[in-house]
Structure formats: C-alpha cells, structure tokens
N, C-alpha and C positions, 0 to 999 in steps of 0.2 A: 456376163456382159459388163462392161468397164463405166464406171459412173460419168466417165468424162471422155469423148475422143474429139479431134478434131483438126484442123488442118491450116496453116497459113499459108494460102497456093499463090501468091502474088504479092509483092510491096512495090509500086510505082506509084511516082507523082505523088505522093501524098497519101494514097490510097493501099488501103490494106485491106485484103480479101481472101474469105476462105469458109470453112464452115466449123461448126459447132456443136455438139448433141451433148447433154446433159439428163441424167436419169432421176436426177433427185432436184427438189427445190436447190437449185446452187446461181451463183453469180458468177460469170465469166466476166473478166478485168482485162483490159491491154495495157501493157508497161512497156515503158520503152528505156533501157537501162533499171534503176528504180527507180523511177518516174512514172507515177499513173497517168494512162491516158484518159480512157472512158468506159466505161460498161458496156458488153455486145450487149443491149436491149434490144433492139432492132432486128429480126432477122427475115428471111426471105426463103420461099420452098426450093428446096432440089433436089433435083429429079434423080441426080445421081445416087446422093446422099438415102433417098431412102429406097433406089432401087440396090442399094445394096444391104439395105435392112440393120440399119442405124436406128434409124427414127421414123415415124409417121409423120411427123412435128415438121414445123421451118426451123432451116438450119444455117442458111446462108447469111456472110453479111459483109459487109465494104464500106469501109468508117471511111470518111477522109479525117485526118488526122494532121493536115497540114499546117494548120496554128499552133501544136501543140507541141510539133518538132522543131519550130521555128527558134528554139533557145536552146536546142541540143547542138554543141561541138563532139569534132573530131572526126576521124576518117572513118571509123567503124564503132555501132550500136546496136544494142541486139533491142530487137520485138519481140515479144512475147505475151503466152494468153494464159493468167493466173486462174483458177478455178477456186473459186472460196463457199464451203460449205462450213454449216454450225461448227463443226467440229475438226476441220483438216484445209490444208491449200497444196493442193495441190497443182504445178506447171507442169505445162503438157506440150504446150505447141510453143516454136523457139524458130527465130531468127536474126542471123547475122548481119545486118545490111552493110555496105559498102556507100559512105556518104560522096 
C-alpha cells in the first residue's frame, strides 16, 4: 500500500478540492509554484474514498486558498500537494491551472 495517495479533483474560484490518505504520521502541504499555501489539516469523510479501500479515516478537503493567490502573476501555475514525512517529501498530486 503506497504511504501517500491522493487526488486534486477541482481548482475553482479559489477553491481547491480533492482528497488525501496518508499511512504514517506525515504532513500534507499545498504549494502553489514554490510558494506554501496551508497544511490539509482539515479533512472530511468520503464515502468514495473509503469505499474503494484507501482509508477508514476522513480524507476529504476544500481549502479556499483565495488570499493566498492574490500575489501570484502570470497565465499559468501549478498547485500542488507536498507530503513531508521525518525522513523523505515526497509530491504526488499536481496541477496546472490556467489564470
């Protein structure tokens, strides 16, 4: 089983949504270029997520992020969700937005 999976299914309005599962004590990060945004602390149950046998755990979560982008230029910047464990970081989930 893979220590970290997980998914960016949406970037609208500000809002970034998808889910998350993590096997070990780890911190999941969202950067946007390399820029930290906020830690997923937050998450929320789904129903999908664990009927496909991920997790037991909540996985879901939808930051709004909209303050935080407010100083990024340019036509295009990628989102993404860093996974930082004691000992490795590993990026997993990746997206290219179109500003």
């Amino acid at each position: 089983m893979s220590e970290f999976n997980g998914f960016i299914e949406d970037f609208a309005n500000g809002h970034i949504r998808g889910w998350v599962v993590t096997h070990h004590k780890a911190i999941a990060k969202i950067y946007c270029d390399d820029q930290y945004i906020t830690d997923i602390s937050k998450t929320f149950l789904r129903e999908d997520v664990i009927a496909a046998g991920l997790t037991n755990d909540n996985a879901g979560f939808n930051i709004d992020i909209r303050e935080q982008l407010a100083g990024i230029s340019g036509e295009h910047f990628s989102v993404y969700v860093l996974l930082i464990t004691l000992f490795q970081k590993i990026s997993l989930i990746f997206l290219v937005v179109d500003a």
